[in-house]
C-alpha positions in Angstrom: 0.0 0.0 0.0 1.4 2.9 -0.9 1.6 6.5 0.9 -0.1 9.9 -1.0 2.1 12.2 -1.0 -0.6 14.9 -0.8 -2.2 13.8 2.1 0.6 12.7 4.0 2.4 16.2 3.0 -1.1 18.1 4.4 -1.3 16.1 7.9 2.7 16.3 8.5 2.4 20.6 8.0 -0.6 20.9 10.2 0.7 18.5 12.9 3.8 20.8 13.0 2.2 24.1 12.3 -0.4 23.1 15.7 2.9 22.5 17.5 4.7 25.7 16.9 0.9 27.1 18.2 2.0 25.6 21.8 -1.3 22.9 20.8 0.3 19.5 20.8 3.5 19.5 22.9 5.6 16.6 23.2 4.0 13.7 22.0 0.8 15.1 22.8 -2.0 15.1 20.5 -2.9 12.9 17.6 -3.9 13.4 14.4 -5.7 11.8 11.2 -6.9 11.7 7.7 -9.0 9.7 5.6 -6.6 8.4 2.7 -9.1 5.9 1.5 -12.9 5.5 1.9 -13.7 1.8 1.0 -12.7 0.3 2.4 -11.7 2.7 5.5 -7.9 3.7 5.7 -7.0 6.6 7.7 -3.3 8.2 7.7 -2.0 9.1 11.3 0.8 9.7 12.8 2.2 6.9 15.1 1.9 6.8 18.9 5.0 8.2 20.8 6.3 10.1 18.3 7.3 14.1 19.0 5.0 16.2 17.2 7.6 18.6 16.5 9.8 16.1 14.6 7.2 14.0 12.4 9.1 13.2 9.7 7.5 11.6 6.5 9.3 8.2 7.0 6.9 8.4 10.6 3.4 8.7 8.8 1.4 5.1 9.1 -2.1 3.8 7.9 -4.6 2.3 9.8 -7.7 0.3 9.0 -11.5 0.5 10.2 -10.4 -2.0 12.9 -7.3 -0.3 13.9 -5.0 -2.4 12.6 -1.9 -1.0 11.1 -1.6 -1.8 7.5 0.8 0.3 6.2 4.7 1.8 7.9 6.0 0.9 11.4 5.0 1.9 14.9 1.7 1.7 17.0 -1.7 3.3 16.3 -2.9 5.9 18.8 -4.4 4.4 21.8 -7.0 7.2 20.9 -7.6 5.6 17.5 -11.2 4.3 18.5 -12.0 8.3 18.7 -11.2 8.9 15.6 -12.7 6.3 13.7 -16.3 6.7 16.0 -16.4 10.7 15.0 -15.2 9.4 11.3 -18.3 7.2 11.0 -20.6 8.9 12.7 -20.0 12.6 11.1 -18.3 11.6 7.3 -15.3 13.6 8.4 -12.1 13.7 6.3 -9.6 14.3 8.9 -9.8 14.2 13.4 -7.4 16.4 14.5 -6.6 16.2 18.6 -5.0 18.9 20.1 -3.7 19.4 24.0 -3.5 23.3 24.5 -3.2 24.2 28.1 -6.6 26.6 27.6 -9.0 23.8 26.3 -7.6 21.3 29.0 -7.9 23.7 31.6 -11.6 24.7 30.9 -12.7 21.3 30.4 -12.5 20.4 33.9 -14.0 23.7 34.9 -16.9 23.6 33.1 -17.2 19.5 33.1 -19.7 19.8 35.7 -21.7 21.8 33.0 -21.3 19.5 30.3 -20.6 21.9 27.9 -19.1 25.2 27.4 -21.2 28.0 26.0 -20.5 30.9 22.8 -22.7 33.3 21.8 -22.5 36.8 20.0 -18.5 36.5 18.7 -18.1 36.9 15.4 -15.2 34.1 14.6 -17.7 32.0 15.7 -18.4 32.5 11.5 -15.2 30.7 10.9 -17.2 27.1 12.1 -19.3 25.5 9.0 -22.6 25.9 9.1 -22.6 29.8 10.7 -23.0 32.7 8.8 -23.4 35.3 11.8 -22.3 36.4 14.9 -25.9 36.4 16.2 -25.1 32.4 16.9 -24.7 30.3 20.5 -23.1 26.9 20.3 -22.6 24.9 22.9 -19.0 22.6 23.1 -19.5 19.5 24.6 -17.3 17.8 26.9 -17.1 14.4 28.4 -15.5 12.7 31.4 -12.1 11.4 30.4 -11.7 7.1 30.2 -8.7 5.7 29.7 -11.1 2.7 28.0 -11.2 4.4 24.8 -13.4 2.2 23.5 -15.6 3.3 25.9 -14.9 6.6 25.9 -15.7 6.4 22.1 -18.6 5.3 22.8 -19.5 8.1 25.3 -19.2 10.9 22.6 -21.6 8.8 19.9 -24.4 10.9 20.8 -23.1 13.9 21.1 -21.8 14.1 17.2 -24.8 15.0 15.4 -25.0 18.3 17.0 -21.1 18.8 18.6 -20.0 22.3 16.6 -17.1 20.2 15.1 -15.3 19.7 18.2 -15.8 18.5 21.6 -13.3 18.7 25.1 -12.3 15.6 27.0 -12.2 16.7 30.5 -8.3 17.5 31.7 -7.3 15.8 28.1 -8.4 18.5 25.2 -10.0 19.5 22.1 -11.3 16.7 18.9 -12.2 18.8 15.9 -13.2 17.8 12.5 -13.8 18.3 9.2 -14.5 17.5 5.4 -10.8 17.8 4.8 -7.7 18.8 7.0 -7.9 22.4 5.8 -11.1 22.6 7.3 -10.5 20.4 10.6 -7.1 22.8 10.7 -9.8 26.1 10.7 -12.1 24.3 13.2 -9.2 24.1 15.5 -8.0 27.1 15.4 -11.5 28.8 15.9 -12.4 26.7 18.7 -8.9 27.4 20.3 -9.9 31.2 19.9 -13.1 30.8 21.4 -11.7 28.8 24.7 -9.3 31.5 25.1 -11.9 34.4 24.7 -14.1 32.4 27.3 -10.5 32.0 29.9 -9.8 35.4 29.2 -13.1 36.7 30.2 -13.1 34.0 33.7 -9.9 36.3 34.4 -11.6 39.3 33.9 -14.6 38.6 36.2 -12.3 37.6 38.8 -12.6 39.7 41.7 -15.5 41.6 41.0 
């Protein structure tokens, strides 16, 4: 099986530009794209690897089961996440980011189940919205180190999830048609959560 160049040259610049963003630290985060549709192959990068030093060479495929059918090195352990939002939403590409803003307000607001937008105009950059005048709530579920389970714990919440949901104390999932898309997702979601920490400074103390 053999490796597109496009696809693996797409997910390799936005694994490294959400790591020079402070997103994916480490070997934090993973990240994936649909190569192949039927049957199901998804391009990821392995598990372990630093996200700052993906190198082509790293880039493996995996199947609808997991499996790795293609290049050296284990899936994700998280894999089961992105195939469940894959399925479920027709997504092109999961992309999993750790920034210290989304993990942080994920475990204030677990309680709520959700945090809530309304009335910011970038909220325009997620598909689907065409005005400020929009609220969106961002689901987020109780981490599980079963990810099978856990997979299974954000099913429902896909059909109406704004492209992105929080694990709580883990991060941000967001999705898309392609990885230019799942890319802009991220990045407005990431504005969003830092709007909503900057304003919990704000209203500190008064």
């Amino acid at each position: 099986m053999s490796v597109s160049t496009t696809n693996r040259s797409e997910l390799i610049a936005t694994i490294q530009g959400l790591h020079q963003r402070g997103w994916c630290d480490g070997t934090g985060g993973n990240f994936s794209v649909v190569d192949q549709t039927n049957p199901l192959v998804l391009m990821m990068a392995p598990s372990g690897v630093d996200k700052g030093q993906v190198r082509d060479q790293d880039i493996i495929k995996i199947n609808a089961d997991g499996h790795v059918v293609y290049g050296e090195g284990q899936a994700s352990a998280e894999t089961p996440l992105h195939l469940m939002i894959i399925k479920q939403t027709d997504a092109g590409a999961v992309l999993h980011t750790h920034s210290p803003v989304g993990t942080v307000l994920s475990r204030h607001y677990e309680q709520n189940g959700f945090i809530h937008f309304e009335g910011w105009e970038m909220l325009k950059g997620l598909r689907g919205i065409n005005t400020h005048e929009t609220k969106i709530e961002l689901p987020i579920v109780a981490n599980d180190q079963d990810t099978n389970r856990l997979a299974e714990a954000i099913r429902p919440l896909l059909d109406t999830a704004p492209n992105g949901l929080l694990v709580s104390g883990h991060g941000l999932y967001s999705w898309g048609r392609n990885i230019a898309e799942a890319r802009r997702h991220v990045e407005i979601i990431e504005f969003l959560l830092d709007l909503s920490w900057k304003q919990h400074l704000l209203s500190i103390g008064k």
